[in-house]
C-alpha positions in Angstrom: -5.5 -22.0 17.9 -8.2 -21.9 20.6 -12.0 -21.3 20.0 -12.2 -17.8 20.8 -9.0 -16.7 18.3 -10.7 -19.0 15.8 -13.8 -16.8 16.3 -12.4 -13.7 16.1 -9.6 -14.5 13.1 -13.1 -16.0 10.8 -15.3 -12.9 11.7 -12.5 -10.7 11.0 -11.3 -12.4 7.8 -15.1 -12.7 6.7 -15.4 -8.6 6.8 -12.1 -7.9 5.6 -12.3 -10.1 2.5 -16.0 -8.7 1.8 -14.9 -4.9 2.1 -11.4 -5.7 0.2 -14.2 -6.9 -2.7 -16.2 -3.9 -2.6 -13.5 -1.1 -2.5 -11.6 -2.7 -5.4 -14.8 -2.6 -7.6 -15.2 0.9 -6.7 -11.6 1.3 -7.6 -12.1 -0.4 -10.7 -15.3 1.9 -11.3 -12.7 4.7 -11.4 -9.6 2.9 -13.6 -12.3 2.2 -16.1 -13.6 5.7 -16.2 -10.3 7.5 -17.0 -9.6 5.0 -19.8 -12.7 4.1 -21.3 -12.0 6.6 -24.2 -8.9 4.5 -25.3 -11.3 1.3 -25.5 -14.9 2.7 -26.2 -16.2 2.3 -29.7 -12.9 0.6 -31.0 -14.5 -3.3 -31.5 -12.0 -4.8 -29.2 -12.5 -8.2 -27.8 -14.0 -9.7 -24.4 -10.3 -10.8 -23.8 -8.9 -7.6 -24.2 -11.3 -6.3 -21.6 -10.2 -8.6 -19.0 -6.9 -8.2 -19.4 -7.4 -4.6 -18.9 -9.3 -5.4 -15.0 -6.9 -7.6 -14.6 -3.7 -5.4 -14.7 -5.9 -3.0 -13.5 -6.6 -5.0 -10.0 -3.5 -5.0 -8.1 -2.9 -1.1 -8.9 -5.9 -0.5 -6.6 -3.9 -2.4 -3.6 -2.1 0.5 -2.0 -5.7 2.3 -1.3 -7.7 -0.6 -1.1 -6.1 -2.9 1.4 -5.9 -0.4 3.9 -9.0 1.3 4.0 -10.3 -2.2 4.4 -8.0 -2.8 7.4 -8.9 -0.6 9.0 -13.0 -0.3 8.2 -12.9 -4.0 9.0 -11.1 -3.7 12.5 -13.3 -1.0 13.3 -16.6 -2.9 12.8 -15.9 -6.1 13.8 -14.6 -4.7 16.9 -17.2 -2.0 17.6 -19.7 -5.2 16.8 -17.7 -7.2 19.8 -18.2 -4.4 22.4 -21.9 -3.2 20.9 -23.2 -7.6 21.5 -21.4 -7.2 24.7 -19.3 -10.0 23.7 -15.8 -8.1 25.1 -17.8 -8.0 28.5 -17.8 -11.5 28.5 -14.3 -12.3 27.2 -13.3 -10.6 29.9 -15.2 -11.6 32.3 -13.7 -15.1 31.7 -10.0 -13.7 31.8 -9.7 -12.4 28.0 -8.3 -9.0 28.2 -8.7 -7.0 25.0 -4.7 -7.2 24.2 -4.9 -11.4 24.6 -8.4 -11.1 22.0 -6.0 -9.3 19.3 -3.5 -12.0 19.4 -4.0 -13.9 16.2 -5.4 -10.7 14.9 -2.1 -9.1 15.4 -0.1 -11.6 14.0 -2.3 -12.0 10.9 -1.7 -8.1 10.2 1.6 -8.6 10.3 1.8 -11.4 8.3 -0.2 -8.9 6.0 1.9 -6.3 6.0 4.6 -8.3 4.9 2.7 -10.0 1.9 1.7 -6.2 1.0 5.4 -5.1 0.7 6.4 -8.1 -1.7 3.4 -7.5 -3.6 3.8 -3.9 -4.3 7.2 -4.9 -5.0 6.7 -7.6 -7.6 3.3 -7.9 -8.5 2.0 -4.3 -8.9 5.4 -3.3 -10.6 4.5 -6.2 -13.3 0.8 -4.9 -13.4 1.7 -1.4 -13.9 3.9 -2.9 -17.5 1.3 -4.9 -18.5 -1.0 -2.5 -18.1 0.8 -0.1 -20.4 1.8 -2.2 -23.1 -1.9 -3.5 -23.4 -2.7 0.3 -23.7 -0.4 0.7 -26.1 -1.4 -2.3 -28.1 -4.9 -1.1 -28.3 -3.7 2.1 -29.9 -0.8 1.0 -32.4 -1.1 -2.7 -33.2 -4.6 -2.0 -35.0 -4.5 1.6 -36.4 -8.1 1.4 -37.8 -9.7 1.0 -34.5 -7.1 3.6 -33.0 -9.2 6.6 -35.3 -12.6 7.7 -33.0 -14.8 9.7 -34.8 -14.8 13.9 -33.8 -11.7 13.9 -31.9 -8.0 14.1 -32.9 -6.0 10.4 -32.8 -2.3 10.2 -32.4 -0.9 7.9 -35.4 2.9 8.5 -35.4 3.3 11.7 -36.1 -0.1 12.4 -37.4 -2.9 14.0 -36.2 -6.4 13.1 -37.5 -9.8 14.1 -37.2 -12.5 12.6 -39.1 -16.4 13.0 -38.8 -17.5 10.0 -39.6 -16.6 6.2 -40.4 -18.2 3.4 -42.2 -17.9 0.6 -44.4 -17.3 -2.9 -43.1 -14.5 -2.4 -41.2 -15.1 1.1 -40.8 -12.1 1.6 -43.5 -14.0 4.7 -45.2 -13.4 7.9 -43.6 -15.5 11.6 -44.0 -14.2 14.9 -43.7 -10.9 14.1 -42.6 -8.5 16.8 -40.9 -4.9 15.7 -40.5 -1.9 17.7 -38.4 1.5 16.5 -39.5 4.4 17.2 -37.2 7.9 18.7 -38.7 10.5 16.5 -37.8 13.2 19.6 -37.8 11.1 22.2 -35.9 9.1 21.5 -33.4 5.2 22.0 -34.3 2.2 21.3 -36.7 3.4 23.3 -40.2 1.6 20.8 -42.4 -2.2 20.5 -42.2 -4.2 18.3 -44.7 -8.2 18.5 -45.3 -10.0 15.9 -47.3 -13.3 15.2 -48.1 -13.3 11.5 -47.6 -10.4 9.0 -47.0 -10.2 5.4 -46.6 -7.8 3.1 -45.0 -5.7 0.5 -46.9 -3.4 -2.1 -45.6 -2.4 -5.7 -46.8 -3.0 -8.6 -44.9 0.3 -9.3 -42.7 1.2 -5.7 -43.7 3.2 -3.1 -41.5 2.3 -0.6 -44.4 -0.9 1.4 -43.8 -1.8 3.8 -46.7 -4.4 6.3 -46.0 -5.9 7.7 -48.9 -7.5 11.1 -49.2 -9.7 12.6 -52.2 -10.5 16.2 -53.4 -9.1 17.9 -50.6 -6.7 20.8 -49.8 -2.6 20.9 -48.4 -1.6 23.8 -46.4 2.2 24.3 -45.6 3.8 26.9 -43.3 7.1 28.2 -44.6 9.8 29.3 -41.9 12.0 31.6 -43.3 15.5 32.1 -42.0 14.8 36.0 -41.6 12.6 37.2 -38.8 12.0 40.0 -41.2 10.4 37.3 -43.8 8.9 35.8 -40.5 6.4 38.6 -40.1 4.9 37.7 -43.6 3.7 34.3 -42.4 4.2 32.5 -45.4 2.7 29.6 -46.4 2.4 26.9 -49.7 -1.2 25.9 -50.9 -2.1 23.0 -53.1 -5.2 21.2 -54.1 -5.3 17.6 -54.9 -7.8 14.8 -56.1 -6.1 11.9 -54.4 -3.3 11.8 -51.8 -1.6 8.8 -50.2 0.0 8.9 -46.8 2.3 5.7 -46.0 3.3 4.5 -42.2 4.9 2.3 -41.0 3.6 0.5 -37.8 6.2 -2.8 -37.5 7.7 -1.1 -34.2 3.8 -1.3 -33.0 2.9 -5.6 -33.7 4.6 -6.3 -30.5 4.6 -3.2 -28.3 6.9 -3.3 -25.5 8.0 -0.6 -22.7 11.8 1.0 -23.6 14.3 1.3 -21.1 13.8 5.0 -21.2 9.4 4.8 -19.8 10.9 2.9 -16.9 13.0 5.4 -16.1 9.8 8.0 -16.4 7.6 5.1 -14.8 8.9 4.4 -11.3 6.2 2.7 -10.2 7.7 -0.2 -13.0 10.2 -0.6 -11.2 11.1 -3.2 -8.0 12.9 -1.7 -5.0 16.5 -3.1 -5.8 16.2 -1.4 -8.6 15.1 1.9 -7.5 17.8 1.8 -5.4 20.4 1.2 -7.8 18.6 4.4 -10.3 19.0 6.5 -7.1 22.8 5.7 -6.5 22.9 6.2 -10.1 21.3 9.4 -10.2 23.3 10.5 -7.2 26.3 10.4 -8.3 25.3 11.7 -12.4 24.5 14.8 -10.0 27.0 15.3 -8.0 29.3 14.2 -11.5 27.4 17.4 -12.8 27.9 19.6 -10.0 31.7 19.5 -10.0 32.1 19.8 -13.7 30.0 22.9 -13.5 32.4 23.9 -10.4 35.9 23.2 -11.9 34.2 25.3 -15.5 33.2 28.4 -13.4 36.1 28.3 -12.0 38.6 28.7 -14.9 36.3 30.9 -16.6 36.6 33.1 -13.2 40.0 33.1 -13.2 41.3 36.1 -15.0 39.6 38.6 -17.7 41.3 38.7 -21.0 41.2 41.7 -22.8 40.2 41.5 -27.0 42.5 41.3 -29.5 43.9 45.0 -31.1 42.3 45.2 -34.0 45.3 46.9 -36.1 47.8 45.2 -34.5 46.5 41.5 -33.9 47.2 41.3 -30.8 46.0 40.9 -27.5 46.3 44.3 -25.3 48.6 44.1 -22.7 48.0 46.1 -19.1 51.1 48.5 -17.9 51.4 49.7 -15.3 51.0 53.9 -14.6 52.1 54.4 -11.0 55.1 53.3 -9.3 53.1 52.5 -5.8 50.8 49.6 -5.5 47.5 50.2 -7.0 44.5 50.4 -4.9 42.3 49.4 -7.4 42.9 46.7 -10.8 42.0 49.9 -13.0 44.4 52.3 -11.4 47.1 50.5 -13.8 45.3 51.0 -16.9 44.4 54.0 -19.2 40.7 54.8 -20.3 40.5 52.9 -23.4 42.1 50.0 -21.6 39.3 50.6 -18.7 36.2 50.7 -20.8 37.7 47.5 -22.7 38.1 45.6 -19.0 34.7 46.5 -17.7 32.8 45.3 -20.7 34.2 42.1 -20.9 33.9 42.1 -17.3 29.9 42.3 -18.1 30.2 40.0 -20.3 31.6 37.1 -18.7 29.1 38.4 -15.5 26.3 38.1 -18.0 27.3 34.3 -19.5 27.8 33.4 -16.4 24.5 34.1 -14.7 23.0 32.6 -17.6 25.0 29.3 -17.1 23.7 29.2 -13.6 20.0 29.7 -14.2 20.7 27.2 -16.7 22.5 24.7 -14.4 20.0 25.3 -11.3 16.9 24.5 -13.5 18.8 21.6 -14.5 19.6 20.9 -10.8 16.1 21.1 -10.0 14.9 19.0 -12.4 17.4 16.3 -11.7 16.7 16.6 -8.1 13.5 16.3 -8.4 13.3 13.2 -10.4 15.6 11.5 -7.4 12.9 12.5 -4.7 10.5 11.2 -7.2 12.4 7.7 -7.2 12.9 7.8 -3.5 10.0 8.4 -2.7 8.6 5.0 -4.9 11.3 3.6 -2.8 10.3 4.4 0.8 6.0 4.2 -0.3 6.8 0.3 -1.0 7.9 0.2 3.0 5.3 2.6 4.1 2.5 0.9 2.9 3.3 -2.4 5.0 4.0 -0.8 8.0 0.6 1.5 7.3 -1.5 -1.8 7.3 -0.1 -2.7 11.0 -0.5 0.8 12.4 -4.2 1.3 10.5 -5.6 -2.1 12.5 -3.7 -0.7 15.6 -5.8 2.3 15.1 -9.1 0.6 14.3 -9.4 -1.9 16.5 -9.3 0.0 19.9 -11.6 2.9 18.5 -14.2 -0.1 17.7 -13.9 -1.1 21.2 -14.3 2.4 22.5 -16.9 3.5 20.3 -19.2 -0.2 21.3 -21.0 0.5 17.4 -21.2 -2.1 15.1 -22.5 -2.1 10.9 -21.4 0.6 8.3 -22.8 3.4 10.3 -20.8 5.2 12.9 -17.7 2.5 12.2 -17.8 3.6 8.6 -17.6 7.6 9.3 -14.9 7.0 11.6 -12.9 5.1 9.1 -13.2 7.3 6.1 -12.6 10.6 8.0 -9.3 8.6 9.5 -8.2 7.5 6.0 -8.7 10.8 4.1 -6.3 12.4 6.5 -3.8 9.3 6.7 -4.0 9.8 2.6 -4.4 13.2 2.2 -1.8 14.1 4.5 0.5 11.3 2.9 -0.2 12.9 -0.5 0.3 16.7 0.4 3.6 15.9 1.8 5.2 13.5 -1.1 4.5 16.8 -3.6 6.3 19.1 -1.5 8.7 16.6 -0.9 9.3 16.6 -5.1 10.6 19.6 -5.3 12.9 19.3 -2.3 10.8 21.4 0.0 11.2 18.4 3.1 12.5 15.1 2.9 11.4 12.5 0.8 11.6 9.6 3.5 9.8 12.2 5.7 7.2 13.0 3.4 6.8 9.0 2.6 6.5 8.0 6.1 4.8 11.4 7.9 1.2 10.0 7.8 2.3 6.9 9.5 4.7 8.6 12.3 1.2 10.7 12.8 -0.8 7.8 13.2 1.7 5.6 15.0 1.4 7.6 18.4 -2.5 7.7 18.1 -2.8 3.9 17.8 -1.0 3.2 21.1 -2.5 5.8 22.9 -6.3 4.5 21.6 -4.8 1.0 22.1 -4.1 2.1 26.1 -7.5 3.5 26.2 -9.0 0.6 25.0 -7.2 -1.6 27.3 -7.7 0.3 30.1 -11.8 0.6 29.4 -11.6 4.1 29.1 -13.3 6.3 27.0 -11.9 7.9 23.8 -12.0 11.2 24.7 -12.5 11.9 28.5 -13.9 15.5 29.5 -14.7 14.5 32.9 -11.7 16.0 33.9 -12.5 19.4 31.9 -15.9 19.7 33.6 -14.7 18.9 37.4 -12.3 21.9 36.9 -15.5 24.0 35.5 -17.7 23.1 38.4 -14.7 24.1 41.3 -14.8 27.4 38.7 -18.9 27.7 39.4 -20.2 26.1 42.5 -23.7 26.1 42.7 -25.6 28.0 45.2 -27.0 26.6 48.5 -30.8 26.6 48.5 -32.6 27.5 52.4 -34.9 25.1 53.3 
């Protein structure tokens, strides 16, 4: 490597590796504010905390490196051109294409590390990151309860107002929502004076006891007549005892079924296997549904005869060919045949809604796979395109620092992202293509970057309105003045 790519590569590295630094922590500054209920004011340890930035870290990647690509590029090459160090690389027979060299082969080296990354690391992050989560939550119940606001314990519900005691074991005012395993719904609401939580050492048994409190039961009656009524059971009680058992929550791992809600688990052999899968489950689907509504289309039977038991049988009234299925049958016979007619019309209008939300659904969770797919791609050929972009609108722009350079790069980024994020939720519900949608912010920026990369090779300006004013002046020419 000669001097002046050694020069370049450590000034660009230096800058890159700073920014990367910064826009993590403000990342991070973001991660920590959407979960810091799950971990505030629960006694957790130091370790638990890093753990938690440290899964945290590598789901900030697919923003992060990026934006630092390309606020990087554009500063260290708007710094170039601003110290009139461009001027004299090439005035020593450096073009601007030959200074980008090892910068260009770094980015691509880049983009490659980013794709195996997302693919391994982030995937393993994202799981972590979850089961530590979870483990918070269920492996220590006691710290999982936060005063004045309802916590999830199985499938209970409690509230309480205050805790204390050495272990903040003793509760106050306790409120506690029970779920019905048979109907969906809180029936069963308990409210206690003061509680306190038991549990052996080693146990998987917690006990929470209540004292002088009240349980209120809703009653669903099989008749909506009784339904109306709203009847409920009411008992008071001096001490209750509520067993759970949390030996499914010591070691707290993701199921099969969260990976298959959790893409962004998931490596991209994998997604690509789900999506065959979930291909062919739909198109399985669509031709059961098919082959059903086509026997059921088939013919109408007419209902059974009542007196006779038997099914009613059509004759025919004319001798000529009937212009019309009910020219061959009597009144009785008619009314019979379009009722039945309405009905199967009716079911089977009602098995299509049913099989296009269905549809919809199913479709949409494939576009929500493929798209995971196709963002893994995306974002390593984003990181070339991004420093294709930056580094000729540095050189254009001759500014250096976080001034203009840093304008310039956000207002690009928010429309690479935005643009990226608009089209991947329309792409969800099948509305354009999910490989489109994945890949539409960088086809946009893909012709921009050559055409600022000409520019900048060519040492013309970014935008040129010479042109536009020539053609204005031909439009108005000015007035000769007499001497």
């Amino acid at each position: 490597m000669k001097l002046i790519d050694r020069y370049i590569f450590k000034t660009f590295l230096q800058t890159f590796l700073v920014l990367l630094v910064i826009w993590t922590f403000i990342m991070l500054l973001q991660v920590v504010w959407l979960y810091v209920e799950e971990f505030a004011g629960k006694d957790l340890e130091f370790a638990v905390f890093v753990k938690f930035i440290i899964y945290a870290i590598p789901t900030t990647v697919p923003l992060t490196i990026p934006l630092s690509i390309l606020l990087s590029s554009i500063m260290v090459f708007g710094d170039f051109s601003a110290h009139y160090e461009f001027a004299a690389m090439k005035s020593s027979g450096i073009s601007l294409s030959r200074a980008m060299r090892s910068l260009s082969i770094f980015i691509v080296l880049l983009g490659i590390a980013t794709f195996f990354f997302s693919d391994t690391v982030i995937p393993y992050s994202y799981r972590e990151f979850i089961n530590l989560r979870r483990g918070v939550v269920k492996q220590k119940p006691a710290r999982a309860i936060v005063a004045n606001q309802f916590n999830q314990l199985g499938d209970i519900s409690i509230k309480v107002s205050k805790k204390y005691g050495e272990n903040d074991e003793f509760l106050e005012d306790v409120i506690i929502h029970k779920e019905n395993p048979k109907h969906k719904g809180n029936y069963t609401v308990i409210k206690a004076e003061s509680g306190e939580l038991k549990s052996a050492i080693n146990s998987n048994i917690l006990t929470i006891a209540l004292y002088n409190g009240h349980y209120y039961n809703d009653i669903l009656p099989k008749k909506y007549k009784d339904k109306k009524k709203l009847p409920f059971v009411k008992s008071d009680f001096k001490e209750y005892e509520i067993n759970r058992d949390f030996t499914t929550f010591d070691d707290v791992e993701v199921s099969e079924n969260d990976y298959a809600k959790n893409r962004k688990m998931l490596n991209a052999e994998t997604l690509s296997k789900d999506i065959d899968t979930f291909s062919t489950q739909i198109n399985k689907s669509r031709g059961y549904f098919r082959d059903r509504m086509f026997t059921r289309s088939t013919g109408i039977m007419l209902r059974k005869d009542k007196k006779e038991d038997k099914k009613v049988v059509l004759k025919c009234k004319t001798e000529e060919y009937p212009d019309h299925i009910l020219d061959i049958a009597d009144y009785v016979q008619r009314v019979s045949i379009l009722n039945e007619a309405k009905r199967d019309v009716k079911s089977s209008i009602s098995r299509i809604d049913s099989e296009i939300k269905g549809l919809k659904k199913n479709t949409s969770r494939i576009n929500k796979f493929e798209i995971a797919l196709h963002e893994k791609y995306a974002l390593a050929f984003g990181c070339i395109v991004l420093f294709f972009l930056g580094a000729p609108i540095g050189a254009i722009i001759r500014k250096g620092g976080l001034g203009l350079p840093f304008l310039y790069a956000i207002g690009l980024f928010l429309v690479y992202y935005f643009s990226g994020i608009f089209a991947k939720n329309s792409a969800e519900d099948g509305s354009i293509s999910p490989f489109l949608a994945t890949w539409l912010s960088t086809l946009i920026f893909t012709p921009l970057g050559i055409i600022f990369t000409y520019q900048a090779t060519t040492d013309k300006k970014l935008i040129n309105f010479d042109p536009f004013f020539v053609w204005v002046g031909k439009l108005f020419p000015k007035k000769k003045t007499r001497k």
